[in-house]
C-alpha positions in Angstrom: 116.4 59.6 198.1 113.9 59.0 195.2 112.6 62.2 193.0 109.8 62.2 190.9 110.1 62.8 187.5 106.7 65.6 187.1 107.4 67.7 183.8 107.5 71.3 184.8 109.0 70.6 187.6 112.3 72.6 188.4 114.3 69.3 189.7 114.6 67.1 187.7 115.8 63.4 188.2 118.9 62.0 187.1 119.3 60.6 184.2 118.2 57.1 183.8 116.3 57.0 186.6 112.8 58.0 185.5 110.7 55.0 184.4 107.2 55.9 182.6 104.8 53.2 182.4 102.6 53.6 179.7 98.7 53.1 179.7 97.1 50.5 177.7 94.7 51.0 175.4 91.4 49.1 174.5 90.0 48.9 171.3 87.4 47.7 169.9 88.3 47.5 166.2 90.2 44.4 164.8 93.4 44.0 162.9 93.3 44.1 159.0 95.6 42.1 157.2 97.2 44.4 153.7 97.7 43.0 151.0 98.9 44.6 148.1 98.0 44.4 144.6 100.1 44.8 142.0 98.8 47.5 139.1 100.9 48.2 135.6 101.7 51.4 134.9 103.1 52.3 131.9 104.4 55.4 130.8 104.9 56.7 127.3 108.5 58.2 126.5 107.9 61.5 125.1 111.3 63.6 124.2 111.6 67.1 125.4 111.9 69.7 122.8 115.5 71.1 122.7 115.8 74.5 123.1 118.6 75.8 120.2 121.1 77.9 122.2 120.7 81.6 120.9 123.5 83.8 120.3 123.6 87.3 119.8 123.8 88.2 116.3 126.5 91.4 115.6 124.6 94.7 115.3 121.2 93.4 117.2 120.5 93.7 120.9 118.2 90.5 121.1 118.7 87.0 119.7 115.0 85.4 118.7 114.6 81.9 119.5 112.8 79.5 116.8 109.4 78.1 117.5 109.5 75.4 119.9 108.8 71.5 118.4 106.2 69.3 120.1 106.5 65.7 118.9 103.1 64.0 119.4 102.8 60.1 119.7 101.9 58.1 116.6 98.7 56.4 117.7 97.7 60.6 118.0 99.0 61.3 114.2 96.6 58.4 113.4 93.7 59.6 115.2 93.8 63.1 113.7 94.7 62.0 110.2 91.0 59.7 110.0 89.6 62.7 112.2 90.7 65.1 109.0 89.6 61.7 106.6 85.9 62.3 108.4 85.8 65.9 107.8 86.5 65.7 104.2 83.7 62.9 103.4 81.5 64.9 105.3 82.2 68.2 103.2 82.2 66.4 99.8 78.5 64.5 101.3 76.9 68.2 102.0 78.7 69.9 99.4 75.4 72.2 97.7 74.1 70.8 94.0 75.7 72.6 90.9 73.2 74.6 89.2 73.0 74.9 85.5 73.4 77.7 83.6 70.2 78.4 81.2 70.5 77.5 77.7 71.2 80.6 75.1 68.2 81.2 72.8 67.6 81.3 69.4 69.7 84.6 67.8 72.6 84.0 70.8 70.6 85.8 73.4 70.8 84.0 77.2 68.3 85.7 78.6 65.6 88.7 77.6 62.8 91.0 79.3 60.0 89.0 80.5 56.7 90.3 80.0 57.3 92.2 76.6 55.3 91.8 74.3 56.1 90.4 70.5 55.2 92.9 67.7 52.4 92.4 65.1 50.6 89.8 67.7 47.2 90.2 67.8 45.3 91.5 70.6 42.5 89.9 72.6 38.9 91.6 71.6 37.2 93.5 74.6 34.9 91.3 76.6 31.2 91.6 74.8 28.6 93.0 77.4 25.8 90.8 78.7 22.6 90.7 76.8 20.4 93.2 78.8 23.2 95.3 79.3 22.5 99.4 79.4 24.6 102.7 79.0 23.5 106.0 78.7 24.2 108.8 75.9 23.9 112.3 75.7 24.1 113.6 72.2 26.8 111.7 70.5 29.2 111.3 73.8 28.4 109.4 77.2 26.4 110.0 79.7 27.6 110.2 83.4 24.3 110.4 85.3 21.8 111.5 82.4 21.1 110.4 79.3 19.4 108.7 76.4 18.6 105.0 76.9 20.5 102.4 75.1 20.3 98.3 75.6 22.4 95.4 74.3 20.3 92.8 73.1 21.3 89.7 70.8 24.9 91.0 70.4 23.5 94.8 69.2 23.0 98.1 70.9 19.7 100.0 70.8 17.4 102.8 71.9 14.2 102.3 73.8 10.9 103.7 72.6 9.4 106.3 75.3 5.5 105.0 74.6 4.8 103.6 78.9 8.0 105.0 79.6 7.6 106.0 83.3 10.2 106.5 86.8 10.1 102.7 87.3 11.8 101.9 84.3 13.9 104.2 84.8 15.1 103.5 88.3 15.7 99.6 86.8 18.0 101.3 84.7 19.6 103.7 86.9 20.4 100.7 89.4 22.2 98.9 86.5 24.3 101.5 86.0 25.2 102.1 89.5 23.0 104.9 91.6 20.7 104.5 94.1 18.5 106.8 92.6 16.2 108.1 90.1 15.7 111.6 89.1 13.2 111.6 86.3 12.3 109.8 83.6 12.7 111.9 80.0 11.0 111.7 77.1 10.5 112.9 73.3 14.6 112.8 72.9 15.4 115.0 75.5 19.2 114.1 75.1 19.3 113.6 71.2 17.9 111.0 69.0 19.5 108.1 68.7 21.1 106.3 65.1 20.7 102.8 66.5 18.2 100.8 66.0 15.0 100.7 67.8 15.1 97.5 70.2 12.4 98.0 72.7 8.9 99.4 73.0 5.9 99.6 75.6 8.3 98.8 78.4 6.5 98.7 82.1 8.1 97.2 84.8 7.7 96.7 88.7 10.7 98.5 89.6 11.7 95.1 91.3 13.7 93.7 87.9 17.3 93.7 88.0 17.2 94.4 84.2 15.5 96.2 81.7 14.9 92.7 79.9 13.1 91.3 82.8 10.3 94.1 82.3 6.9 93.4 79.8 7.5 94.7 76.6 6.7 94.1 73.1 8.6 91.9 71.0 12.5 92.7 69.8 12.7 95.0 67.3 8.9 95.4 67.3 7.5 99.0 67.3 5.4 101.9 65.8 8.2 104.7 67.1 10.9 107.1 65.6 13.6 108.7 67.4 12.1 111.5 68.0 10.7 109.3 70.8 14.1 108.3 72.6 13.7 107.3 76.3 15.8 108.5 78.5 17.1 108.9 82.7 18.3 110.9 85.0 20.1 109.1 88.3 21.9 110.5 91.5 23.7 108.7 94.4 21.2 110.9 96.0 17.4 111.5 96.6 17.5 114.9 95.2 13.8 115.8 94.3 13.9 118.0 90.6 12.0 121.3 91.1 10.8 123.0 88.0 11.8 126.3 87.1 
């Protein structure tokens, strides 16, 4: 009697009587031949750092154990040793440039105030005003917007003689010295006579000039006045219209 060997089966066959048959395969693939290549490895024999054996030291609870030792190669020593080589060219290269120090003066003195002036040197004269240049006085002391007429002329100051004195010279003059307008135009030494010289005389101009020069007059130093005909102005920043009183 034959019985089947089925796995899972609760009867199973005797042993040595179940023959399994197994199914062939097809492929479509086809054999590679191996062939193997020899490669050199080589391995570098580094020792292992030795551990010292600690031993408990009377009167401590703890034994310390020394720093552990790693031996490097020496084709790494001589790596890092033209590696340090490098760095030090490279600091000496950039190192900054010394600076001097400044050479001591005369009398042992490095270094002093700048700026100070050197006793008993002489000082530069003021600037000298342009010829056609005008102030204004009253009395003996200046004039802030009223005043007798005085003019530089040929490196001298001067009054102005008040024969064709009108407004129009007198806003020439008031725009030299700054304001946009004139007042009135005084007469007869209204704000003291003068102890300059008399430069100018029959003055008429336009109003136009930018200086009192630039008006028609008689010659420098030419005239038939005295002080007691001193021109002179009064200015404001304003158009203020005088009222008599």
């Amino acid at each position: 009697m034959l019985a089947l060997c089925v796995p899972g089966c609760i009867r199973r066959a005797p042993p040595g009587k179940c023959h399994v048959e197994p199914l062939s395969v097809k492929t479509k693939s086809r054999l590679v031949k191996f062939v193997a290549k020899e490669k050199l490895l080589i391995k570098t024999a580094t020792e292992r750092p030795k551990l010292r054996a600690t031993t408990r030291a009377p009167g401590r609870a703890k034994a310390t154990a020394e720093p552990l030792r790693v031996t490097t190669p020496d084709w790494v020593e001589q790596i890092l040793t033209l590696l340090r080589s490098q760095n030090r060219v490279l600091m000496i290269t950039t190192a900054p440039p010394k600076t001097k120090a400044p050479k001591p003066r005369k009398g042992g003195r490095t270094g002093g105030r700048r700026g100070q002036r050197r006793k008993n040197r002489p000082t530069s004269a003021p600037a000298q005003p342009r010829n056609g240049a005008v102030r204004i006085r009253n009395g003996n002391v200046e004039g802030k917007d009223r005043g007798r007429v005085e003019i530089f002329i040929n490196g001298k100051w001067g009054t102005v003689c008040d024969d064709l004195w009108n407004s129009k010279a007198a806003m020439v003059v008031c725009r030299q010295l700054g304001y946009a307008f004139v007042i009135r135009a005084t007469k007869k030494a209204e704000f003291g006579e003068g102890r300059l010289p008399i430069l100018l005389d029959d003055v008429q101009c336009s109003g136009r000039e930018k200086t009192l020069l630039e008006c028609s007059h008689a010659d420098i130093e030419k005239h038939n006045c005295s002080h007691k005909e001193d021109a002179g102005v009064i200015c404001s920043h304003e158009d203020v219209i005088e009222t008599e009183q």
